[in-house]
C-alpha positions as CSV (number, residue, x, y, z in Angstrom):
1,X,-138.5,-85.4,106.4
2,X,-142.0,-85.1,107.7
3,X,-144.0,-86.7,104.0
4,X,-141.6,-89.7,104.4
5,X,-142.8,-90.2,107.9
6,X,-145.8,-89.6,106.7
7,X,-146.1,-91.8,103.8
8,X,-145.6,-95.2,105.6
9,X,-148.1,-94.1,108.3
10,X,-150.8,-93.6,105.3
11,X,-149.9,-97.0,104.1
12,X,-150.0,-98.5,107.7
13,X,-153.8,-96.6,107.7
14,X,-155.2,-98.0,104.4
15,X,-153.8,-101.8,105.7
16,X,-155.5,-101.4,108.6
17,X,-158.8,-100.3,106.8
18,X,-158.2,-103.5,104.2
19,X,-158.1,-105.5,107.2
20,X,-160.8,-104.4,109.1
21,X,-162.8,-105.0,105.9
22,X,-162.0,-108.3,106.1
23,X,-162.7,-109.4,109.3
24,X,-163.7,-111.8,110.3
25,X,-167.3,-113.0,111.0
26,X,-168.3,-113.4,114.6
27,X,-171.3,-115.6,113.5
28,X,-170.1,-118.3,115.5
29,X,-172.6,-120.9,117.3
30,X,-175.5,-123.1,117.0
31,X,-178.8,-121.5,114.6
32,X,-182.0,-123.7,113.7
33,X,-184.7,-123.0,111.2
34,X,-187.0,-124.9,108.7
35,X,-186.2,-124.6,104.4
36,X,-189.4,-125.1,102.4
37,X,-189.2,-128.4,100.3
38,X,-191.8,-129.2,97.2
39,X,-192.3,-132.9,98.5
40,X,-192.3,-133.0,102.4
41,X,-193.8,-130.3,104.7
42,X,-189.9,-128.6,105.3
43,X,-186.6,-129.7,106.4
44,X,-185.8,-128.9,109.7
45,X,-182.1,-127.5,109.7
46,X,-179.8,-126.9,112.6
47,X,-176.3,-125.2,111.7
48,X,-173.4,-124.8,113.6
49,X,-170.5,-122.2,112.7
50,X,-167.4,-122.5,113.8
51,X,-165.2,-119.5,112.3
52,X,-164.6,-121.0,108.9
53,X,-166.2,-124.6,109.1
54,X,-169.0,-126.1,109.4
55,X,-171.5,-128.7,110.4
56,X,-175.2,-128.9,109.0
57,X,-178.0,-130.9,110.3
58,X,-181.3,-131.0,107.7
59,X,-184.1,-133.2,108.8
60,X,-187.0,-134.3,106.3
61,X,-190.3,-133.1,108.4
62,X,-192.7,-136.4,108.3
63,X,-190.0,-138.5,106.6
64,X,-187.2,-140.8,108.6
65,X,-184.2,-139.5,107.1
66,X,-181.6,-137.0,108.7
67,X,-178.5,-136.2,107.0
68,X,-175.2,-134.2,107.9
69,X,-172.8,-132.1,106.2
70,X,-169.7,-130.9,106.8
71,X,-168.1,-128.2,105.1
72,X,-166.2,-124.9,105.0
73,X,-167.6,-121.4,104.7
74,X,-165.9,-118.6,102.5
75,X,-166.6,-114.7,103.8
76,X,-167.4,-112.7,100.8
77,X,-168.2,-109.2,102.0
78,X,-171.3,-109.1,105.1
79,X,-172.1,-112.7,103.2
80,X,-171.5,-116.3,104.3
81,X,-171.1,-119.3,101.8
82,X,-171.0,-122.3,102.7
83,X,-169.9,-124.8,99.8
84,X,-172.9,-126.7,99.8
85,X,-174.3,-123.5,97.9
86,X,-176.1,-122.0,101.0
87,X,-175.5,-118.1,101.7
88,X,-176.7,-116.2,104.8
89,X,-176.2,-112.9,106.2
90,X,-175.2,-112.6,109.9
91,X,-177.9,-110.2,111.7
92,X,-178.1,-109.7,115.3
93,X,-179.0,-113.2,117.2
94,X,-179.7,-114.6,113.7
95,X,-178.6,-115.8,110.1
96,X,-180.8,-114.2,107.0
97,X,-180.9,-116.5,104.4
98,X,-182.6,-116.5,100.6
99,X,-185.4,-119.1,101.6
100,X,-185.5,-118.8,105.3
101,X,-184.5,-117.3,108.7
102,X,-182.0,-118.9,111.4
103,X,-182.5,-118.3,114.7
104,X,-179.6,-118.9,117.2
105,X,-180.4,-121.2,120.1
106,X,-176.2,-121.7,121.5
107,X,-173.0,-120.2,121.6
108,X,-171.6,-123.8,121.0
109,X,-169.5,-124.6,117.4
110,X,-170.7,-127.9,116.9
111,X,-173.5,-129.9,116.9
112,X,-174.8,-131.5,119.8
113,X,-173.3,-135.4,119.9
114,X,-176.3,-136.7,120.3
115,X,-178.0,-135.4,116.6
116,X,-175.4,-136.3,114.6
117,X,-174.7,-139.9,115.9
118,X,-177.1,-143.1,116.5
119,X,-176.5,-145.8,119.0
120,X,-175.9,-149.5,118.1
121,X,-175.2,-152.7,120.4
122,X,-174.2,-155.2,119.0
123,X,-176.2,-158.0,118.9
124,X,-174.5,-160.8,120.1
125,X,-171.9,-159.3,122.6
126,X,-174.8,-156.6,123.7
127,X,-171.4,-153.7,123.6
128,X,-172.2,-150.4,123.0
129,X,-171.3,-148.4,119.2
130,X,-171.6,-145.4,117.8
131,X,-171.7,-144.3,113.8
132,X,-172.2,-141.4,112.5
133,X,-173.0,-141.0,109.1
134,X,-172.3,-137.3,106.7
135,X,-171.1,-135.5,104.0
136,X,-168.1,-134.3,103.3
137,X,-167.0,-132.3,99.6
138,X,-169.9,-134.1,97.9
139,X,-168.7,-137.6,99.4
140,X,-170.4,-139.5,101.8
141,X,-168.8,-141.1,105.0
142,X,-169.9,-143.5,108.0
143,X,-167.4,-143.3,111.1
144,X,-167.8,-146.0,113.4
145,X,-166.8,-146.0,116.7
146,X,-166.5,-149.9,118.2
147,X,-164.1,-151.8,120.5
148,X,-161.7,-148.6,121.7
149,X,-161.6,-148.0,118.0
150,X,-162.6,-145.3,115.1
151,X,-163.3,-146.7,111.7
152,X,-163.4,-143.8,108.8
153,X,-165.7,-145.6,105.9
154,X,-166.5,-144.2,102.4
155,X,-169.6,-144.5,100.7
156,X,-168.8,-147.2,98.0
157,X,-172.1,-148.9,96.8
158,X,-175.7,-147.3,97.1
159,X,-179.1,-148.7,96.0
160,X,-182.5,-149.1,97.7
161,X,-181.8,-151.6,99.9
162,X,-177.7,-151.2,101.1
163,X,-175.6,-148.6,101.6
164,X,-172.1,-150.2,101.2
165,X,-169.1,-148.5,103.0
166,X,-165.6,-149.2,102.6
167,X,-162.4,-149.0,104.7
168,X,-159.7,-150.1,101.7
169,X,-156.9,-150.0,103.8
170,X,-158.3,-152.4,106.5
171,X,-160.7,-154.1,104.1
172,X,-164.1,-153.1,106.7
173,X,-167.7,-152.7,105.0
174,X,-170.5,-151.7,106.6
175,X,-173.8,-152.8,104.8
176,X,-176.8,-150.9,105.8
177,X,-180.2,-152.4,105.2
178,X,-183.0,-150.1,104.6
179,X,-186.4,-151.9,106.5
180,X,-190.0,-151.0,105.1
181,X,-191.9,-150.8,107.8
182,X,-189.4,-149.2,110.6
183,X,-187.2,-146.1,110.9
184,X,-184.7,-148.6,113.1
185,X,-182.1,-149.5,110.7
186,X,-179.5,-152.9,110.9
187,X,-176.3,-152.3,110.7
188,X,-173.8,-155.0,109.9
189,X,-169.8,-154.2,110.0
190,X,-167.7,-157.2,108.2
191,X,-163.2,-157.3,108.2
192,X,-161.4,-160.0,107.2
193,X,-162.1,-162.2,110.7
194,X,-165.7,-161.5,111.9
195,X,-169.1,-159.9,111.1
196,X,-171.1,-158.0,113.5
197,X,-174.7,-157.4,113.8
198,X,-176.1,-154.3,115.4
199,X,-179.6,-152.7,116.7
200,X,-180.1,-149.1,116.4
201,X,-181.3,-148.0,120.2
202,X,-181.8,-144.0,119.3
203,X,-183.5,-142.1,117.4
204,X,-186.5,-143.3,116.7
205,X,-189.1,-141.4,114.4
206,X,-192.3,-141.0,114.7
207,X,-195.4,-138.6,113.4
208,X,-198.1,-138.3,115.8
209,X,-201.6,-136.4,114.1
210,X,-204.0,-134.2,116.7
211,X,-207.2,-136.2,117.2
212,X,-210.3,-133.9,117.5
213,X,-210.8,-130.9,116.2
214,X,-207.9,-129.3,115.0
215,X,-207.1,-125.8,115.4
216,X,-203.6,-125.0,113.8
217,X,-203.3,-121.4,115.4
218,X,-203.7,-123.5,119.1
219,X,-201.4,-126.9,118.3
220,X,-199.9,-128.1,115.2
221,X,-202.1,-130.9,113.5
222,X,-198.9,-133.0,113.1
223,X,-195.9,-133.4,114.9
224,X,-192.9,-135.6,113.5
225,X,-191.4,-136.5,116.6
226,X,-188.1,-137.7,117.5
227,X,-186.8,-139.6,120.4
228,X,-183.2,-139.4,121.5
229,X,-181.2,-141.2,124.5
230,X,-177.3,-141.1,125.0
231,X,-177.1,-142.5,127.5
232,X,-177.0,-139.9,130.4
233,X,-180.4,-138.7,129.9
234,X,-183.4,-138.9,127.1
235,X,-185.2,-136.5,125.4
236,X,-187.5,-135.9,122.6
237,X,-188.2,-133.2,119.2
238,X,-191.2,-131.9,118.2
239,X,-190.8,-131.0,114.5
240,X,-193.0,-128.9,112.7
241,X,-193.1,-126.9,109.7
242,X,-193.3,-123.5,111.6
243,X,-190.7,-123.1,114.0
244,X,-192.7,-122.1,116.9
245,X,-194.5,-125.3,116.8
246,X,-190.7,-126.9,117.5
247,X,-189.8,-128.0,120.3
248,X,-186.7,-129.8,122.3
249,X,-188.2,-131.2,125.4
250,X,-186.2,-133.1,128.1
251,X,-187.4,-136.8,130.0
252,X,-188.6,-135.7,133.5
253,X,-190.5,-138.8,134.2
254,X,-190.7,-142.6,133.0
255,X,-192.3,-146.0,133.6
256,X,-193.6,-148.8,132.2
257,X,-196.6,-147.0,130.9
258,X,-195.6,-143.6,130.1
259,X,-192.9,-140.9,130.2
260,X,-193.1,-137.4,130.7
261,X,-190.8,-134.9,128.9
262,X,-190.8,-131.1,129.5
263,X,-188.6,-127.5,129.0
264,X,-190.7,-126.1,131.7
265,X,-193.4,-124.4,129.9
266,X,-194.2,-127.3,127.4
267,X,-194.5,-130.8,127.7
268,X,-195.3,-134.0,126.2
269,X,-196.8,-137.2,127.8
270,X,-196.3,-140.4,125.9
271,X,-198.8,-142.5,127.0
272,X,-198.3,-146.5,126.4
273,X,-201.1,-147.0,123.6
274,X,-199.6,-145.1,120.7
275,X,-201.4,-142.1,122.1
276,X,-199.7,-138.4,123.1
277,X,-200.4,-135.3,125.4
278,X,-199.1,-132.2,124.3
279,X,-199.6,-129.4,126.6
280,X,-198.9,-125.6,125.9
281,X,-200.0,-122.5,127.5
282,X,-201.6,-125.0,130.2
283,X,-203.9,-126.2,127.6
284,X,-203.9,-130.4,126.9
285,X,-204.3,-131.9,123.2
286,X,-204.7,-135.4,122.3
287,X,-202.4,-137.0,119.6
288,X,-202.1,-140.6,118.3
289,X,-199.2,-142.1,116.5
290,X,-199.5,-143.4,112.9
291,X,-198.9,-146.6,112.1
């Protein structure tokens, strides 16, 4: 009598042992790091894990363009794949990857609004939009956000000066002009009725070099540098290929002439004549913008 009580409680032991090692990864949040790349200075990547999805930010340090993936991620032992190919190991406060680090900076699953959407008015009305553009399974998406409604686009045309999207239900395109001398983009959403123009308000890009005599151990000799606004409140990135020399910086001050962002400890002064101030460690160097 005593084996068959025994028996199912030596099954109900190895179950639990199968289970536990399975568990699930408690990896969640937001990490940031920077992948080497062969032709820019690094992509700047921020990740956020939310139990078995995804969403991936990669920036092209000294180059315009941000993209943003969405995906799922598959547990295979202490490992984490994501099915864009990418495979880290959860560590404590951080995500150990083949070509890089992650270091977590939030406990939050997704991505901050603000990164993975840009800001359009509309050029005649002067109303307010929002798109975001990302991947998805190897297919690429814009979701526009106009008029108290959500249009869900697919990529259907791509060359160097459009990106064609296509609603094929509703018939709605969105043609996406690529300027040449501008990281603002124009936007212009057709249906069957009207066409509508818009301005890209946020982010704008721009790389600032240190004038002077540069010392890379004291201040990064480049900065691409990003400037956000959504509305509530404005802020700007520091991008650089090592991530100490990042930064995330929030507007304190602003006029006419100049604007003052800052985390407390570092801050940047943007000064009205394509000229910067970044200050670290109380210390104040000069940068100017390139045109």
């Amino acid at each position: 009598m005593k084996k068959n009580h025994l028996f199912p409680l030596a099954i109900g032991s190895l179950s639990f042992l199968l289970w536990s090692c399975q568990a699930p990864h408690t990896s969640d949040g937001i990490y940031e790091g920077i992948l080497p790349a062969a032709d820019c200075p690094g992509i700047y990547v921020m990740l956020a894990i939310n139990g078995d999805q995804y969403e991936l930010l990669e920036k092209y340090i000294a180059e315009p363009e941000t993209f943003v993936t969405r995906g799922n991620i598959e547990q295979k032992g202490k490992q984490l794949h994501l099915d864009n190919q990418m495979q880290f190991t959860p560590l404590s406060h951080e995500l150990q990857g083949q070509h890089t680090t992650l270091k977590k900076i939030s406990d939050r699953t997704e991505l901050p609004e603000i990164y993975v959407s840009q800001s359009l008015k509309e050029d005649q009305s002067g109303e307010d939009a929002l798109i975001k553009l990302y991947s998805q399974k190897d297919k690429k998406y814009a979701e526009l956000h106009f008029r108290n409604n959500t249009y869900q686009l697919k990529l259907n045309l791509h060359n160097d000066s459009v990106d064609e999207y296509v609603d094929p239900e509703q018939h709605i395109k969105l043609s996406q002009p690529v300027p040449q001398l501008s990281s603002f983009q124009e936007f212009i959403f057709r249906n069957d009725t009207a066409a509508y123009t818009f301005t890209q308000l946020s982010p704008t890009n721009c790389i600032y070099h240190l004038a002077g005599e540069k010392n890379e151990e004291e201040a990064p000799t480049f900065l691409n540098v990003i400037y956000y606004n959504d509305d509530q409140q404005a802020f700007v990135k520091l991008l650089h290929p090592t991530l100490p020399h990042c930064y995330t910086l929030t507007q304190t001050e602003a006029s006419a002439k100049t604007a003052t962002y800052t985390d407390g400890e570092t801050e940047w002064q943007l000064h009205n004549n394509q000229r910067a101030t970044l200050v670290i460690h109380h210390k104040k160097y000069q940068y100017l913008e390139q045109e």
